[in-house]
Structure formats: C-alpha cells, structure tokens
C-alpha positions in Angstrom: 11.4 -4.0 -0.2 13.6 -7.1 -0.7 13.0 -8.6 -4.2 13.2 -12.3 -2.5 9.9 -11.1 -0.6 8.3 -11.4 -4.2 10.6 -14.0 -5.4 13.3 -12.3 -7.3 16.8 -11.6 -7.0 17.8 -8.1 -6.2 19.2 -6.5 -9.5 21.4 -4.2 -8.2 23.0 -3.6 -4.6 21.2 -1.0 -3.7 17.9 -2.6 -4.4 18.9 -5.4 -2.0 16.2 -3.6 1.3 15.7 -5.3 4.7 14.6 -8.7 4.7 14.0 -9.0 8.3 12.1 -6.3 8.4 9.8 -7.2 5.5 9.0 -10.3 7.3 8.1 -8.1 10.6 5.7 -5.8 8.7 4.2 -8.7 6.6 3.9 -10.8 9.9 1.8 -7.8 11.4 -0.4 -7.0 8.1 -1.3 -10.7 8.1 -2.5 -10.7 11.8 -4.2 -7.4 11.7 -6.0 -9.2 8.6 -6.6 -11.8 10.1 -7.9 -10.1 13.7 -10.2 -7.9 11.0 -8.6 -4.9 11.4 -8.6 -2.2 9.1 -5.4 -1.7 7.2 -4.6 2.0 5.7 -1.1 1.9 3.6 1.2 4.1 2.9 4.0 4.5 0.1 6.6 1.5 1.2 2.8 0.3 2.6 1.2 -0.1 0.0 3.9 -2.1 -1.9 3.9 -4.5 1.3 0.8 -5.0 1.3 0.9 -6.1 -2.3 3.7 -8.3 -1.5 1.8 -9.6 1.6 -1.0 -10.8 -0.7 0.4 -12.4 -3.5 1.8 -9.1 -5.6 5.0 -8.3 -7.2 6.8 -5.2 -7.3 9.0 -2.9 -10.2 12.4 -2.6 -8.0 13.4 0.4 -9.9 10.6 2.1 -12.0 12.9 4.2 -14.1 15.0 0.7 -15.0 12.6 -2.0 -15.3 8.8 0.1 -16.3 8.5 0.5 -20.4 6.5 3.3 -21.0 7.9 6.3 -23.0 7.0 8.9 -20.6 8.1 7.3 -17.4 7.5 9.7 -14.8 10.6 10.5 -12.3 9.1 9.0 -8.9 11.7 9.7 -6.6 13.8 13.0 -6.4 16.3 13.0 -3.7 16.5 16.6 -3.5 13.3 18.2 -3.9 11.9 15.6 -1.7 8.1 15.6 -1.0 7.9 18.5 -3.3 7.9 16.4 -6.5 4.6 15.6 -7.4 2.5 14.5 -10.4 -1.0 13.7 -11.6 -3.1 11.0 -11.0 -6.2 9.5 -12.5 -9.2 8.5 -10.1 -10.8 5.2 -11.5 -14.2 6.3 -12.0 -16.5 4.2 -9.6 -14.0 3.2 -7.8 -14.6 4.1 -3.9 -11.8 6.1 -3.9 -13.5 7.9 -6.6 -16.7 8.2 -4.8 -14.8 10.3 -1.7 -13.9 13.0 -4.8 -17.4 13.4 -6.8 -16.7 15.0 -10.2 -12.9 14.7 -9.3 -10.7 13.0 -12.6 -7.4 13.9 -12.0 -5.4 15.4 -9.3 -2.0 16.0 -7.9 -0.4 14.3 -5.5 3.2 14.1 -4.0 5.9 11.2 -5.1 8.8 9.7 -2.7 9.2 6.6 -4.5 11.3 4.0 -6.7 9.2 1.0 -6.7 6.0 0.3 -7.7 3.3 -2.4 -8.1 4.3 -4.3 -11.3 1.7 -7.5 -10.8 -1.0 -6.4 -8.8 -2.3 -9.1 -5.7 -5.2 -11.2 -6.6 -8.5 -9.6 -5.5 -7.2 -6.4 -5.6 -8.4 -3.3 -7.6 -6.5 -0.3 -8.6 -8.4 3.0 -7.8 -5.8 5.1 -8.8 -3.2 5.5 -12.2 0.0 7.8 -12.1 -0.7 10.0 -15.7 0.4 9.3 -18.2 2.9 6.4 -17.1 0.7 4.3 -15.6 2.0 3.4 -12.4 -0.8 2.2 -9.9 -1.3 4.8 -7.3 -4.1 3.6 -5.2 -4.8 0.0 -4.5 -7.8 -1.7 -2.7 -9.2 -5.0 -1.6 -12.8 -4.9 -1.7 -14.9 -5.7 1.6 -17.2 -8.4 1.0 -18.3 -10.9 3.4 -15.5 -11.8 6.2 -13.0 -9.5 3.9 -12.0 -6.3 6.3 -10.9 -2.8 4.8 -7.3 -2.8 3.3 -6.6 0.1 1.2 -3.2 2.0 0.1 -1.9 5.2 -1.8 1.4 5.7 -3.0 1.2 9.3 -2.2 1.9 10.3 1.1 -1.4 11.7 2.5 0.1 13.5 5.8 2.4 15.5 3.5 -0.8 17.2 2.6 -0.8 21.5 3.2 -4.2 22.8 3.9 -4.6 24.9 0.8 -2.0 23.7 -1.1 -2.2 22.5 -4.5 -2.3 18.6 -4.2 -5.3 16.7 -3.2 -6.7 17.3 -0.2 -6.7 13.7 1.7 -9.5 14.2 4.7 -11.7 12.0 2.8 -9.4 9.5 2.4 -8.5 9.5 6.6 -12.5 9.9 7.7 -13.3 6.7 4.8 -10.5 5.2 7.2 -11.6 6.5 10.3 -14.9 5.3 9.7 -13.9 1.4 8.7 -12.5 1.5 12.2 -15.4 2.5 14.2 -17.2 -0.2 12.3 -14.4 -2.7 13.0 -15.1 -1.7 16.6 -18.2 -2.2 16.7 -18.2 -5.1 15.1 -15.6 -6.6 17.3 -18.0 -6.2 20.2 -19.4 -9.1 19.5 -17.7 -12.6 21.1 -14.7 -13.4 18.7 -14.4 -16.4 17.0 -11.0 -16.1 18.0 -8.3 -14.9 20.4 -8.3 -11.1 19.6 -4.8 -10.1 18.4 -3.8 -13.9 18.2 -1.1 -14.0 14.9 -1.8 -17.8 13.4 -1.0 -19.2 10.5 1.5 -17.4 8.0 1.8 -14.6 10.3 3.1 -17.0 13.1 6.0 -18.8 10.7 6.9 -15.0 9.3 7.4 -13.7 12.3 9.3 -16.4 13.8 11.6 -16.6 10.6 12.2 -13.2 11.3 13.2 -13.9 15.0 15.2 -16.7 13.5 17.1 -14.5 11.1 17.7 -11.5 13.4 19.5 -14.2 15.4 21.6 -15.2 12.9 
C-alpha cells in the first residue's frame, strides 16, 4: 500500500504502491461497512483494511520489524510455497473454528505487515516466533458487521496438504453472509449500496486523481 495512506513517506522507491487504487478499495471497504456487509480480507486485504480503520502498516518487514528472528515473508521464487507457523489466539473466534488447534502452517506472499493495529481491532493470529499479526478481526457487537482478515492466502489451500485447512474459515464467512441477508430483509435505514460519508470524498479524490 502507499505509505501516505497511513501517513508516512515512502522509504524507498519501490515501496511507493498505488495511491489511486488504495483510495478505490478503501472507498469500497468503507461502503460495504457502512451497507453492513460482511468483509472477508486477504493478504494486501487485510493490511487495507487496517489502513481503512485507523491502522498503520511495516512497509518492509525485513527493514523496519526488530525482532531477531524475523521471518522471510515474501520469497519471489518459491512463491506460495514459503510458508511458516502461526499461533491461534486461544479464545479468539478464529481459534474456536480450530478446537485444540495451537499452531499451524500457513502460506506467506508478503512484505508488509500490520505495525499499529486499528482501534477496536483484535489479533487472532501471531506469525511464530517473529510476531507478525497474521489474523485480524473486528468484533460484531451491536450495529458492528463481520470484518475479518488473514495474511495467508486461504485459496492457496491443497486438500491434504500440509498447511491449514481454511473451510472453516470460508463457512464462518459464508455464514456472516446469510445472516447479513437475512438481516437486510428488513426495510433499510438507508439506500442499500449508497457510499456516504468518507467513502463518498475517497472515491471522488480518486476520480479526481486518476484525472490528473
């Protein structure tokens, strides 16, 4: 992601991302939010959606996180086959989809990572042993909806393969959005869909920019 979207200054180049298109995908996590959508995210996802509420992100982990055994995130080469452990935050949700489950593997396609986690936000998962959060969640309570994120790709998943299996993470989603559904069947207290607010001056910054 851009550093600016956090309010930094990239520190290299190469660090520098796509600013119009962090505005886009902010734009549309702050209107699904706001519509009471479940949101799921993924990898670049789940540091957006840390950004989006009020996070801040590593731009390089190797570079800027001090821990002696920083783990190597991102390997060009072998791809989605580098992988390491993670450790489940015991009664965490996330935890309660794996009973009994403390650590497991997962896949790693990354170089940044959630340095200042977003305000009303819980971690659910640690990379092991350098501490990088994994899994983030908001909580759902009252008018909150489901917003959840790994840093693992899920989809990369082989069905007897050695990392964790990930159905319980997609039927936990799957399920927040038949109960969205059904909630939604009840008259809005809105326009559905409508983007307001931040979401409306995002998007049109970013409409602004692209025309620039």
């Amino acid at each position: 992601m851009w550093p600016g979207s956090y309010g930094e200054e990239p520190l290299k180049d190469a660090w520098i991302g796509d600013r119009i298109r962090d505005l886009y995908d902010m734009a549309l996590v702050e209107a699904f939010e706001q519509a009471g959508k479940p949101i799921f995210g993924v990898c670049r996802g789940l540091q957006l959606i840390n950004v989006a509420f009020g996070g801040t992100l590593y731009q390089d982990i190797e570079t800027q996180h001090d821990h002696p055994a920083t783990l190597r995130h991102r390997d060009p080469v072998t791809y989605d086959q580098n992988f390491h452990e993670i450790e489940l935050v015991q009664a965490s949700r996330l935890a309660g989809l794996y009973p009994g489950v403390l650590r497991a593997r997962v896949n790693s396609i990354h170089h940044q990572a959630v340095k200042d986690l977003a305000p009303n936000f819980v971690v659910e998962a640690w990379s092991a042993p350098d501490r990088i959060p994994e899994a983030i969640r908001r909580p759902a309570t009252g008018s909150r909806g489901y917003i959840a994120a790994t840093q693992w790709h899920p989809e990369f998943h082989k069905l007897g393969g050695s990392t964790l299996d990930d159905t319980p993470i997609l039927m936990d989603f799957l399920s927040a959005c038949a109960n969205a559904r059904e909630r939604r069947r009840a008259p809005p207290r809105s326009l559905p869909g409508h983007i307001r607010d931040r979401a409306a001056r995002m998007l049109r910054q970013a409409l602004l920019s692209r025309g620039e």
